[in-house]
C-alpha positions, -999 to 999 in steps of 0.1 A, spaced: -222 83 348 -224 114 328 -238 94 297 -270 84 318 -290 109 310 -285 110 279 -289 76 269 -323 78 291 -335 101 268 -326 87 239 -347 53 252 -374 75 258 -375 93 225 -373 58 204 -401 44 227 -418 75 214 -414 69 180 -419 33 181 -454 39 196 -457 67 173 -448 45 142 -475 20 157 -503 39 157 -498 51 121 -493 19 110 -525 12 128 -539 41 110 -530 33 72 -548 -2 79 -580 17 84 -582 11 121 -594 48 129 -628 70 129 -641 102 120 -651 126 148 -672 156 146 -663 186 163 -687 210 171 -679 244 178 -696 282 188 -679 305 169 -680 345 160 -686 356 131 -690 388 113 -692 408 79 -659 423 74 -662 457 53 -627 471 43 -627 514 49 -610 543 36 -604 574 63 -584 600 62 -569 618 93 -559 653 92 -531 668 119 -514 700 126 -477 697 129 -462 723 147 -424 734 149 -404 757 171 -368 766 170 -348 790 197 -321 791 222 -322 783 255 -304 796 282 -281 784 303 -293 784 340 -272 789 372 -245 761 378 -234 755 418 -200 746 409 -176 749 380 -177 719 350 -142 708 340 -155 713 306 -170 737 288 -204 741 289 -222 774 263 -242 796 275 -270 789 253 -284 760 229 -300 757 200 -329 735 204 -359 732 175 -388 707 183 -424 697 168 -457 687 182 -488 673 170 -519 684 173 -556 678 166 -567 697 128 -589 720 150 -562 732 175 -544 765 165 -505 762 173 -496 782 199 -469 810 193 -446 800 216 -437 766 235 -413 763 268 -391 739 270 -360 725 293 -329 699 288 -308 690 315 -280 667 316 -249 659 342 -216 673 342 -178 666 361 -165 691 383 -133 691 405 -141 697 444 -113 716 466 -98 686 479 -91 674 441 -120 648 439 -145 646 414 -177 649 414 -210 649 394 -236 679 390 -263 690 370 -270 712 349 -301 732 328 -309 750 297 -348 766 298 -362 790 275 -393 800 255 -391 786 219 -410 804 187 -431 792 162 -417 787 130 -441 765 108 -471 754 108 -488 729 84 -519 705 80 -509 672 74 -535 649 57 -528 607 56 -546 579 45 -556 548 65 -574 518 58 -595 499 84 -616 471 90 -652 473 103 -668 444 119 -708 446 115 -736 418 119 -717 401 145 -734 365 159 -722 333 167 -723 305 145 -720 266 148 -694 254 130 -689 212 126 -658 200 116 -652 160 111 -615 149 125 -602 120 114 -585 99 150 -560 69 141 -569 42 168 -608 30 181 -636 50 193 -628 63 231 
C-alpha cells in the first residue's frame, strides 16, 4: 500500500516522456513550424560614468559613566567604559566637537528572599572628537538616456502543426 504512490508517479513520469519522446520524434521528421513573436520592448543607450563621492568621517572616543543601578549585580560591573565610535557625514557638514551617546545592557542580581532576578543597567556620556578626515571613493554607474520602445520579432521554431 505504501508503494502506490510511488509507482503512480513513476507511470506518470514515463507517460511524460513517452509523449515527450513523441513529439520530438515528430519534430526531427520536420513536422513543425516557425512562429513569429512579436514583442514591445524598452530600450535605451547605455553610457557607463565615472563619479566620485566625497564624505567626512568622523570619530569620537571617551568614557561613559556608569548611571544609577536599583539593585546590586552579582557581578561586577565598572564604573565607567571606554566607548570610541564614527559617523558619516555629508563633505559639507563640519563634525561636531562632541557626540552623546548611551549602552545599556541586563544584569543578575540576588533579591532578599535568595531569588534571582534580571535588571538593567546604563552607561551615558558626552564623547570628544578625535579625527576628522575627508574621504574620497570612486564609483562607476550606468546612465540610461534616449529611452523608447522598440518592436522586436523573434521567429520560434514549435515541434507539432499550426494551432
Amino acid at each position: 500500500m505504501k508503494n502506490l504512490p510511488v509507482t503512480a508517479l513513476a507511470a506518470l513520469l514515463l507517460v511524460g516522456v513517452n509523449s515527450a519522446q513523441a513529439r520530438m520524434e515528430s519534430c526531427d521528421r520536420g513536422s513543425g513550424y516557425w512562429e513569429e513573436i512579436t514583442r514591445n520592448v524598452r530600450v535605451c543607450d547605455r553610457v557607463m560614468e565615472n563619479y566620485t563621492v566625497t564624505k567626512r568621517h568622523c570619530g569620537y572616543s571617551g568614557m561613559l559613566q556608569l548611571g544609577h543601578l536599583w539593585n546590586k549585580p552579582d557581578f561586577y560591573l565598572p564604573s565607567v567604559s571606554v566607548k570610541s565610535v564614527s559617523s558619516v557625514l555629508n563633505s559639507a557638514t563640519s563634525c561636531p566637537l562632541s557626540t552623546w551617546e548611551t549602552e545599556s545592557g541586563t544584569y543578575w542580581y540576588t533579591r532578599s528572599d535568595g531569588s534571582r532576578s534580571v535588571d538593567w543597567y546604563s552607561y551615558s556620556g558626552s564623547l570628544n572628537l578625535v579625527s576628522d578626515q575627508l574621504k574620497t571613493t570612486n564609483h562607476i554607474r550606468t546612465v540610461e538616456t534616449n529611452c523608447r520602445t522598440e518592436q522586436k520579432t523573434v521567429r520560434v521554431w514549435r515541434c507539432g502543426f499550426e494551432p
